[in-house]
C-alpha positions as CSV (number, residue, x, y, z in Angstrom):
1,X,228.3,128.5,-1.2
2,X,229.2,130.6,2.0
3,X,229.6,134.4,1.4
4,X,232.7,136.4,2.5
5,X,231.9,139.1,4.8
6,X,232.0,141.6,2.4
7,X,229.1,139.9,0.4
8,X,226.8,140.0,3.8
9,X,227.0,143.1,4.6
10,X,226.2,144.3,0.8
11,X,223.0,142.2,1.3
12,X,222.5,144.1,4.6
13,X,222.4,147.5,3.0
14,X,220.4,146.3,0.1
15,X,217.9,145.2,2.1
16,X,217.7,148.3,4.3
17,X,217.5,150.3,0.9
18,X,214.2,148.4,-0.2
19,X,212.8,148.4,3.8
20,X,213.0,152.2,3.6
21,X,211.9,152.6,0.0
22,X,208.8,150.8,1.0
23,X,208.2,153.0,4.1
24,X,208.1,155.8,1.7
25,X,206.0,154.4,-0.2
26,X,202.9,154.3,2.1
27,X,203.0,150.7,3.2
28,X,202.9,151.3,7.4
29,X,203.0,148.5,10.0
30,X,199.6,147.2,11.7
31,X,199.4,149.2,14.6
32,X,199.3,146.3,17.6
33,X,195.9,145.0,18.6
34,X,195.3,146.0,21.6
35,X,194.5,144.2,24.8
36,X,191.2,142.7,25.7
37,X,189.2,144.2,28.6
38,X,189.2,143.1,32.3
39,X,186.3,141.9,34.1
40,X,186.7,141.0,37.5
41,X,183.6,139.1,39.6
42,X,182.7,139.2,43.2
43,X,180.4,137.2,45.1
44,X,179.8,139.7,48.4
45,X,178.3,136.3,50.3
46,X,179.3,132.9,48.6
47,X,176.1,130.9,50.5
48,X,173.0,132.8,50.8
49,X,169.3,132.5,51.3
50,X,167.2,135.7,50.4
51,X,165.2,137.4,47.9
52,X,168.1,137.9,45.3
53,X,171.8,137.2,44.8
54,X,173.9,140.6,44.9
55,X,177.0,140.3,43.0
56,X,179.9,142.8,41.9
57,X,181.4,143.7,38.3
58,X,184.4,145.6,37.4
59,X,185.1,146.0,34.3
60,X,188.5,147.9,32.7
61,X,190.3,148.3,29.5
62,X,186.9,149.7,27.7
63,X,186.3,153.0,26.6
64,X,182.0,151.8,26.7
65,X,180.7,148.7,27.6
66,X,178.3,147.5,25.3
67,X,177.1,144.2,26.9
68,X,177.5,142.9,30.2
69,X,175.9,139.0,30.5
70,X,176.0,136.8,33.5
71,X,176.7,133.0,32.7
72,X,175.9,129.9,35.0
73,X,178.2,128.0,33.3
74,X,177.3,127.9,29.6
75,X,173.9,128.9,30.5
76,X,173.1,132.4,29.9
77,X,171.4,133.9,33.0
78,X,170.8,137.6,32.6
79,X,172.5,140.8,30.9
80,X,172.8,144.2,32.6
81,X,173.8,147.6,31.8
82,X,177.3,149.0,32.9
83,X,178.9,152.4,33.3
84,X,181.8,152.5,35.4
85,X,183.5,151.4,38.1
86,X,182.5,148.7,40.7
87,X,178.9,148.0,39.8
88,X,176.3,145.4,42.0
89,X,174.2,143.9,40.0
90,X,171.4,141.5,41.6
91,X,170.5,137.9,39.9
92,X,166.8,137.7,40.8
93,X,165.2,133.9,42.1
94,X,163.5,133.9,38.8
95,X,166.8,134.6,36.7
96,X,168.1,130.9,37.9
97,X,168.0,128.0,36.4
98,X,166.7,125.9,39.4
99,X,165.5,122.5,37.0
100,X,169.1,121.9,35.9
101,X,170.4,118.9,37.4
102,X,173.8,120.7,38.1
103,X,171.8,123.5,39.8
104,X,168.6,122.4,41.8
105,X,167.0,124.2,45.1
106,X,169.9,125.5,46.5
107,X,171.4,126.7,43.5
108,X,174.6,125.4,43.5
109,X,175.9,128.0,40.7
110,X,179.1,128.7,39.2
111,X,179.0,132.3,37.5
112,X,180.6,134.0,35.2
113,X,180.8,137.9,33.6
114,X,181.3,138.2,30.0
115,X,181.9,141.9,29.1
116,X,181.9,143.5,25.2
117,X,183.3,146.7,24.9
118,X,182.0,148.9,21.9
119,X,184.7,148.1,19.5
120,X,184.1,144.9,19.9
121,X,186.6,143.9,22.4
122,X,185.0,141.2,24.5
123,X,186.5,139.0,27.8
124,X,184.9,136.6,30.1
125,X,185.8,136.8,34.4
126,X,187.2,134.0,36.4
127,X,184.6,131.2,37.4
128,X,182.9,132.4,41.1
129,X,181.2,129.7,43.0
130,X,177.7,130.6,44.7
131,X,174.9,128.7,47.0
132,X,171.6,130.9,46.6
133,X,168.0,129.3,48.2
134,X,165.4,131.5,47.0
135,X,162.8,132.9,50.0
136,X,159.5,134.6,50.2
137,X,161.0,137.1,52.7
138,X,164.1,137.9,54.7
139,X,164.1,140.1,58.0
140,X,167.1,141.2,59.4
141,X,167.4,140.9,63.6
142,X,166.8,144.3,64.7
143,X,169.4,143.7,67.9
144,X,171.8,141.8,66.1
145,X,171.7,139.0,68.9
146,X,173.5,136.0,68.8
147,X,170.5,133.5,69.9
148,X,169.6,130.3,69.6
149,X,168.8,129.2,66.1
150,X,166.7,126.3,67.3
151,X,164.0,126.5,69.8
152,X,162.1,128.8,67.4
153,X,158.0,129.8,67.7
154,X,156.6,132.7,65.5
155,X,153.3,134.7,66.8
156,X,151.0,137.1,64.2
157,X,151.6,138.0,60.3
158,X,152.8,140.9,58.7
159,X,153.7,143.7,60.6
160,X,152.5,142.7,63.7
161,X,154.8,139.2,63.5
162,X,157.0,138.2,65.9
163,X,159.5,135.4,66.8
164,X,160.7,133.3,70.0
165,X,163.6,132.5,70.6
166,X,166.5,131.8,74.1
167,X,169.6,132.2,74.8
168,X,171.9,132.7,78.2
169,X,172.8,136.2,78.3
170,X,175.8,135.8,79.9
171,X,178.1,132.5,81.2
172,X,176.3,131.1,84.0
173,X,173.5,133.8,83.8
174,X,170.0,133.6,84.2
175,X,167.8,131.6,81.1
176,X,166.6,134.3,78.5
177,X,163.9,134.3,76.1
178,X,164.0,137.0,73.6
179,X,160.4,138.1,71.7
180,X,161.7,140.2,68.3
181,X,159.7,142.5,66.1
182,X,159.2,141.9,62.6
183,X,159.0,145.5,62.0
184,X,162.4,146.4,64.2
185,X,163.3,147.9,67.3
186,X,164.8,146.0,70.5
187,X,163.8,142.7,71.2
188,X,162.1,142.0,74.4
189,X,162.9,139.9,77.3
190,X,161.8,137.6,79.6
191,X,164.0,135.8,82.5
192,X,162.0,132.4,82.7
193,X,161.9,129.6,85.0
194,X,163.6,126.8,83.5
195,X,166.4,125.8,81.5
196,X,166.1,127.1,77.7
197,X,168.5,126.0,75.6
198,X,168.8,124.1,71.9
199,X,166.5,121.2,73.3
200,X,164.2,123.1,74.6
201,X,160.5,122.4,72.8
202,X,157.8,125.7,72.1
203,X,154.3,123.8,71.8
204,X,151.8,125.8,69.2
205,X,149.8,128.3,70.3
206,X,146.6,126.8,71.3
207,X,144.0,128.4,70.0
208,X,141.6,128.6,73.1
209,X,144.1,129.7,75.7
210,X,146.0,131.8,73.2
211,X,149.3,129.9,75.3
212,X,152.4,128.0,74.3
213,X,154.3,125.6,76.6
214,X,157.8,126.0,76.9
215,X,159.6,122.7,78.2
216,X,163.0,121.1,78.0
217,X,163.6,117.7,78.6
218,X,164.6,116.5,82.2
219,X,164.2,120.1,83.5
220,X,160.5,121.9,83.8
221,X,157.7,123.6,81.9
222,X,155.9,126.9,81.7
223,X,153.1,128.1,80.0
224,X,153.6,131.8,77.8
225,X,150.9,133.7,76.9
226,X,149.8,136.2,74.2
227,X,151.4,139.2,76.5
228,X,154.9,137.4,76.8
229,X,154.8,136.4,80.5
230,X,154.6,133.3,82.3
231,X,151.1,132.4,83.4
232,X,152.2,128.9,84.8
233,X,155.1,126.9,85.4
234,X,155.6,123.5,87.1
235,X,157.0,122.5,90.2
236,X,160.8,122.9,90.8
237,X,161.8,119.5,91.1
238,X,159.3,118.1,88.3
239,X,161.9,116.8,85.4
240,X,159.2,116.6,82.1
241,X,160.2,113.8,79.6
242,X,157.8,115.1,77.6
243,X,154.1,117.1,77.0
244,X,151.1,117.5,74.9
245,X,148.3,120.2,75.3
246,X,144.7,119.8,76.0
247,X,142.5,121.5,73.7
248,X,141.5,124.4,76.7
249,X,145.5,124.7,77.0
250,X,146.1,122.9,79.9
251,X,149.2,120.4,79.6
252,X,149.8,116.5,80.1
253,X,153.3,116.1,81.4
254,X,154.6,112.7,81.9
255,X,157.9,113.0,84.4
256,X,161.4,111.5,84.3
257,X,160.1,109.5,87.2
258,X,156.5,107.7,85.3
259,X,154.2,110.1,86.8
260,X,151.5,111.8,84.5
261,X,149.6,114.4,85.2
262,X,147.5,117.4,84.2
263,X,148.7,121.3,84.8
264,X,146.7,124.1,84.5
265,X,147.6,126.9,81.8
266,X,147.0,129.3,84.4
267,X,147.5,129.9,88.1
268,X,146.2,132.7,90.8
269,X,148.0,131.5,93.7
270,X,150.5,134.2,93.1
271,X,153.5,131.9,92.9
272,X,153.0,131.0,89.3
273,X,153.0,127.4,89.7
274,X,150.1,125.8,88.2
275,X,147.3,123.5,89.8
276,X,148.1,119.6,89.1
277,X,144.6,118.5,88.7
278,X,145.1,114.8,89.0
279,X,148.6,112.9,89.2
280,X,149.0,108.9,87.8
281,X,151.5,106.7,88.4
282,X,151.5,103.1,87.4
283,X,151.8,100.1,89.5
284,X,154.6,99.0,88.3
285,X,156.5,102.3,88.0
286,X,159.7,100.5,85.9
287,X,158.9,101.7,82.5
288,X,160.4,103.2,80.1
289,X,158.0,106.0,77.8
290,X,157.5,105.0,74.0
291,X,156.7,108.2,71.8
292,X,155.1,111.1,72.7
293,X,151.8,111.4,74.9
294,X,148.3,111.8,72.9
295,X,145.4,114.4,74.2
296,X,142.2,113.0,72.1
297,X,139.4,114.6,70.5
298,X,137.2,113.1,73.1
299,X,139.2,114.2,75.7
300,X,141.3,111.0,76.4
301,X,145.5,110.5,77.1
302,X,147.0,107.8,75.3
303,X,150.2,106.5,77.0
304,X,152.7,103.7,75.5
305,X,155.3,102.9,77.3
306,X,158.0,99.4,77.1
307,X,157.8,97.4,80.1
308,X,161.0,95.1,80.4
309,X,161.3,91.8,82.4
310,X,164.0,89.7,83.4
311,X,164.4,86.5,80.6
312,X,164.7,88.7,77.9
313,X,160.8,89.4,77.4
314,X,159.4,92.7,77.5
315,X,155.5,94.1,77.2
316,X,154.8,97.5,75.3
317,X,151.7,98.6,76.6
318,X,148.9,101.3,75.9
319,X,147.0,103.2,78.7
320,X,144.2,105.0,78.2
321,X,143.6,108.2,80.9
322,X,140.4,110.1,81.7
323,X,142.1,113.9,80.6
324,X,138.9,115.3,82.8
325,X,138.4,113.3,85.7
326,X,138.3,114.8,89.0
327,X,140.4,112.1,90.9
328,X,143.1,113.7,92.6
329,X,145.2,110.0,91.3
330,X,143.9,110.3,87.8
331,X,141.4,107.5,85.9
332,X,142.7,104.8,84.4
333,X,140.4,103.7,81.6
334,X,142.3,100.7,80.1
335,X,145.0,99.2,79.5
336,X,146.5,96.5,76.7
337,X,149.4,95.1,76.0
338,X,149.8,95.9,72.5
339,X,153.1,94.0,71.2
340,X,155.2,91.6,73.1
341,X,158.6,91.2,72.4
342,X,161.5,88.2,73.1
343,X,164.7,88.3,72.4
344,X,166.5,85.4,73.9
345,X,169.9,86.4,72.4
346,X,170.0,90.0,74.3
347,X,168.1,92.1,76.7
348,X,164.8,93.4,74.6
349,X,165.5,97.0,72.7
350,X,163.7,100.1,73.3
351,X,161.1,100.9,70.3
352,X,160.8,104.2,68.9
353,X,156.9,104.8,69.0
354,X,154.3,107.1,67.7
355,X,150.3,107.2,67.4
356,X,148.4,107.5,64.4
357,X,147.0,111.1,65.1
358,X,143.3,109.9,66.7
359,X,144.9,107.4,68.4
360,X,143.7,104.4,67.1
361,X,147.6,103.2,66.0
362,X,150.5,102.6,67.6
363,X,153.1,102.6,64.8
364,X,156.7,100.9,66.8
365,X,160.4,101.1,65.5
366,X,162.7,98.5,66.0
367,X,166.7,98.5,65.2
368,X,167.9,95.3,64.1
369,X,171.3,94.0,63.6
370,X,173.5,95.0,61.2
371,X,172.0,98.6,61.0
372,X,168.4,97.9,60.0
373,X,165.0,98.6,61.4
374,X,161.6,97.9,60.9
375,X,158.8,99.8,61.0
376,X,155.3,98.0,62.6
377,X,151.7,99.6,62.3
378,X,149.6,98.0,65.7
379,X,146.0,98.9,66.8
380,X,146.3,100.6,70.3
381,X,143.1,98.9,72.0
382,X,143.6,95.2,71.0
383,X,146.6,93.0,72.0
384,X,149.2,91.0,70.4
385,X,149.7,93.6,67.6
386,X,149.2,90.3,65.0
387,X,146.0,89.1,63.0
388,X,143.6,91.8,63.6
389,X,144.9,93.8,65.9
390,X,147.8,94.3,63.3
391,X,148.0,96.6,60.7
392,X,151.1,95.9,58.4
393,X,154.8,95.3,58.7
394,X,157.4,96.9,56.8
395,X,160.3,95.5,55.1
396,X,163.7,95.9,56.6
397,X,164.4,99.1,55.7
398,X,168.6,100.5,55.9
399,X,169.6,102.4,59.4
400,X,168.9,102.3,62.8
401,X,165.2,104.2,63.4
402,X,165.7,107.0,65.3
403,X,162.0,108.8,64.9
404,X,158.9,108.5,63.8
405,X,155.9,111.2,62.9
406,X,152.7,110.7,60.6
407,X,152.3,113.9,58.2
408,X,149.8,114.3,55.2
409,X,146.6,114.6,57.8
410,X,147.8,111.5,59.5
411,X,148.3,109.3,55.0
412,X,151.6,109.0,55.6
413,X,154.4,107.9,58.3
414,X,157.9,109.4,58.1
415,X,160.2,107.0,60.1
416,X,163.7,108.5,60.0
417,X,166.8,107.0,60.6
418,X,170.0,108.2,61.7
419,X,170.7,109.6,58.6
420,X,167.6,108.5,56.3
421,X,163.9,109.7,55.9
422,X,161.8,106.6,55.1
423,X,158.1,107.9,53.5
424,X,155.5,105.0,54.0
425,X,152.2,104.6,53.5
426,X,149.7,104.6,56.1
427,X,147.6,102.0,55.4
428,X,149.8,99.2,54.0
429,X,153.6,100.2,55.1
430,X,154.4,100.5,51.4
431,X,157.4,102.5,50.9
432,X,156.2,105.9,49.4
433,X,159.9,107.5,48.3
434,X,159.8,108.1,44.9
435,X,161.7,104.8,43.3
436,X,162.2,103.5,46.7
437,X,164.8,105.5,47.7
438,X,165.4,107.1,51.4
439,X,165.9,110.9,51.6
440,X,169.1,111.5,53.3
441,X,170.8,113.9,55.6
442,X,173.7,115.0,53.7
443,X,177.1,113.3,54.1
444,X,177.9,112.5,57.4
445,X,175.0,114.4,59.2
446,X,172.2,112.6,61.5
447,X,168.4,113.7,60.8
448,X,167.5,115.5,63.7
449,X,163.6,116.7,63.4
450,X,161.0,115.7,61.9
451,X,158.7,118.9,60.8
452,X,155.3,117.8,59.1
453,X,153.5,120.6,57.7
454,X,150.2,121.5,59.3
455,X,147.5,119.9,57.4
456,X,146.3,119.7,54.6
457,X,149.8,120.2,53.5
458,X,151.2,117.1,52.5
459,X,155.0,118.2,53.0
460,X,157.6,117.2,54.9
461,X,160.6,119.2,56.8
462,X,163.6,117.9,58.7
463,X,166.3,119.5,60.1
464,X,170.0,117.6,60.0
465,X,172.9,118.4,62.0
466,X,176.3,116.9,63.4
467,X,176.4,113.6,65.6
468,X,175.6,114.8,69.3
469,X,178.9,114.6,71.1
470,X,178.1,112.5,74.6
471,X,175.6,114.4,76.1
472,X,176.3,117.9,74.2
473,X,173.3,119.0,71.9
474,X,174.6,119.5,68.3
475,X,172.6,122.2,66.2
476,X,171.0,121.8,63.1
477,X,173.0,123.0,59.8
478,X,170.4,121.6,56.8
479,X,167.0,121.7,55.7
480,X,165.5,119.6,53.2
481,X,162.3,120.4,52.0
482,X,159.9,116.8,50.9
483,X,156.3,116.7,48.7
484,X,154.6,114.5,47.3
485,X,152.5,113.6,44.2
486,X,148.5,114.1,44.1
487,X,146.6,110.5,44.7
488,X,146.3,107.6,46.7
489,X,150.0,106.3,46.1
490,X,151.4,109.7,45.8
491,X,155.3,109.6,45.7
492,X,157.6,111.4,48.0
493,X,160.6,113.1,46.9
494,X,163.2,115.6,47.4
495,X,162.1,119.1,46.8
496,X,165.4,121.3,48.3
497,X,168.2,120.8,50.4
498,X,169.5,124.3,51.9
499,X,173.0,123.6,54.2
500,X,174.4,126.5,56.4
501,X,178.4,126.7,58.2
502,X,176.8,127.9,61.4
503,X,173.7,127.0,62.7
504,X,169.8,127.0,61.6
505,X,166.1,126.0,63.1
506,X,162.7,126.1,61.6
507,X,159.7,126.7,62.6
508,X,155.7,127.3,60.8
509,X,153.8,131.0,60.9
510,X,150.2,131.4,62.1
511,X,149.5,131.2,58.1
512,X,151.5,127.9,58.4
513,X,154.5,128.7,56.3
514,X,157.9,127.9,56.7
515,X,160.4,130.3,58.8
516,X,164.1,129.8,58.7
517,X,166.5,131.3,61.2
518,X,170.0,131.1,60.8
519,X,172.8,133.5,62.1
520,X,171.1,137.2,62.2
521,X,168.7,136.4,59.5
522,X,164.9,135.4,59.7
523,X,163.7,133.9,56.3
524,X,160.3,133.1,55.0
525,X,160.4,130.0,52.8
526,X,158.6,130.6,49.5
527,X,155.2,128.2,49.1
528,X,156.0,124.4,48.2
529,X,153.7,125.4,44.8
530,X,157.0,127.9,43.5
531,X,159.2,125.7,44.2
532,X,157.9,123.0,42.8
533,X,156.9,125.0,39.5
534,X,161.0,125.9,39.4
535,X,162.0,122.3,39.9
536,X,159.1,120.1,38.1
């Protein structure tokens, strides 16, 4: 039944009568519930390697803030005390979660800041993402210089440490290399003779002439010494394709042109070119160098090197030099052809090569079609590379072999790929990645070095970076970090993986640990054992 107007509004003022009558009578309103506090997170530097991961809180809309906990996720992390105002709090390497799956070494994290204020009152921040790679130690670049990440060499410990590195110091200027302090202070320099840029190579210091050699390929070589000047350098128009030291610090160069030959650490002819104490050449000088040379214990080269003829057919063959002999044109002690090769659809490929580390094996690379490789163990001083004088053969493995190296005191052989690390076992080939599965560069980034750990480490570094446009180096911007388990068929497998936006390069201590350097910052990697323990 609809009510006249009359009616309504009687309702209206009955109903304002009771409203009022209840007023008085004690029955007040809630008061509103007030608004839940703000909490606002920063991450001051989103990737980061260091010590500890500095983050900011800022917390409003409480009058006391009872708790303040940091979240990876739904994993509590840590809680911290707050008074006021934009606070930095610091997540310590210990406080993260490294063994979750989502996390691993980088922690890739993604962080949050849940605030209670003392009434209760609680509110959770906006999801930050964060990259944190724990280190032992982090030292800033006292000159702030802009160098090369990558030639890097590292002399003394503690205080008295100091790194290597080059860099142009102006467009067109003269070559630079810089020597920094651990301990700070200005970096000091040294014009040198020869092109020093991102290929450039710093040999070890040896530990009788207390020398490195500096080289880069197709341009020359000098030796540096303990005081930071050049004690020797090559010839001007000697073009090095590569160079290993003797053990009394004398180098074996092998030219762009097929020459080898010996160079004193050392000169007193006051020009500063060293004393080539014997010179060989092949001859037949048309070959092109397999591997690296090898100096001997007992005081031997071992050269390989891929001789091509026409019909398709090529020789690889192993030389073995007298490091000591006194003939002005060297002493050639043998020489075998180690592994012939036909190919009679196409001219023969180039194999990558390396020696086992006394020699005795010539372990060859070769690419086959449709992106493969495989990997061939030979022994150096018998030919034919099959029955005896062969060692093993590996399966095809996936990608075209780019490198190889032997690590674990010379137990295993890393044969990388353009974008895979293959770990195999010495002795029989066998694949030695933990369920048979390559290590690979991340995305679309080609492995660029190899860095085996000085024995009797059995880990394994390498260094990734973008495909080398033409003839333009490319820098590395990841390292991944490889161990293995204890025994005889110990597996190899992915300990960390650490990726920069600018540039990075790697290089071991006189205690052999791991330095990092990228941008301004130097980094001591923390022991393989702590990692390890925070990613079993």
């Amino acid at each position: 039944m609809l009510h006249p107007s009359v009616t309504r509004r009687a309702w209206r003022t009955a109903l304002v009568l009771v409203s009022g009558l209840a007023t008085a009578c004690g029955n007040d309103p809630p008061p509103p519930t007030p608004d839940p506090p703000q909490v606002n997170l920063t991450v001051p530097e989103g990737n980061l390697a260091g010590t500890a991961l500095p983050l900011i809180v800022n917390v409003s809309g409480c009058e006391k803030v009872a708790t303040l906990n940091l979240y990876d996720r739904t994993t509590f992390l840590k809680a911290f005390p707050y008074a006021s105002g934009a606070t930095t709090v610091e997540l310590a390497a210990a406080d993260i979660p490294y063994a979750n799956p989502l996390v691993g070494i980088a922690a890739s994290l993604s962080l949050t800041a849940e605030v209670v204020c003392d009434d209760g009152r609680k509110n959770t921040s906006l999801p930050q993402p964060a990259t944190f790679f724990p280190v032992a130690r982090a030292v800033d670049d006292p000159q702030g210089l802009q160098v090369y990440s990558t030639p890097l060499a590292i002399d003394g410990t503690g205080s008295q440490m100091t790194f290597l590195s080059c860099a142009k110091t102006t467009t067109g200027g003269l070559e630079t290399m810089y020597r920094h302090n651990s301990a700070g202070g200005g970096a000091t320099l040294l014009q040198v003779p020869t092109v020093c840029n991102a290929s450039t190579v710093i040999t070890p210091r040896n530990p009788t002439s207390r020398k490195r050699w500096v080289w880069t390929p197709g341009y020359g070589a000098f030796a540096l010494a303990d005081d930071f000047k050049v004690s020797s350098r090559t010839p001007i128009d000697v073009a090095v394709n590569d160079l290993s030291v003797m053990p009394n610090g004398d180098a074996i160069i092998r030219t762009r042109t097929g020459i080898i030959q010996r160079v004193s650490h050392a000169t007193t002819d006051g020009l500063g070119i060293g004393v080539t104490r014997w010179a060989y050449k092949r001859d037949i000088s048309v070959n092109d160098p397999i591997g690296q040379l090898l100096v001997t214990g007992t005081g031997k080269v071992l050269v390989a090197s891929h001789i091509a003829y026409s019909g398709n057919r090529a020789d690889v063959v192993v030389e073995e030099l007298d490091a000591e002999t006194n003939a002005a044109n060297g002493t050639r002690i043998s020489e075998v052809v180690v592994k012939e090769i036909l190919n009679v659809n196409a001219a023969t490929p180039l194999p990558v090569g390396s020696f086992s580390p006394d020699g005795s094996i010539l372990y060859l690379g070769f690419a086959l079609p449709e992106n493969k490789s495989q990997i061939i163990a030979c022994i150096s001083n018998l030919p034919g590379c099959n029955g005896n004088a062969s060692r093993w053969a590996t399966d095809v493995l996936t990608g075209q072999v780019t490198q190889i190296s032997t690590y674990a005191n010379g137990n295993r052989v890393a044969a990388a790929t353009t974008q895979r690390v293959w770990l195999l076992d010495n002795a029989t080939g066998v694949i030695r990645n933990r369920e048979n599965r390559s290590v690979d560069a991340n995305g679309a980034l080609h492995v660029k070095y190899l860095l085996p750990a000085p024995a009797p480490s059995t880990d394994l570094f390498f260094l990734n970076g973008p495909e080398a446009q033409g003839q333009t180096v490319t820098l590395p911007v990841e390292l991944v970090g490889v161990d293995q388990t204890p025994g005889s068929v110990a597996e190899g497998r992915e300990l960390f993986r650490y990726q920069v936006p600018v540039s990075m390069g790697a290089a071991f201590d006189d205690t052999n640990r791991l330095w990092m350097r990228t941008g301004l910052k130097l980094l001591q990697l923390q022991p393989s054992s702590q990692y390890r323990s925070a990613r079993p």
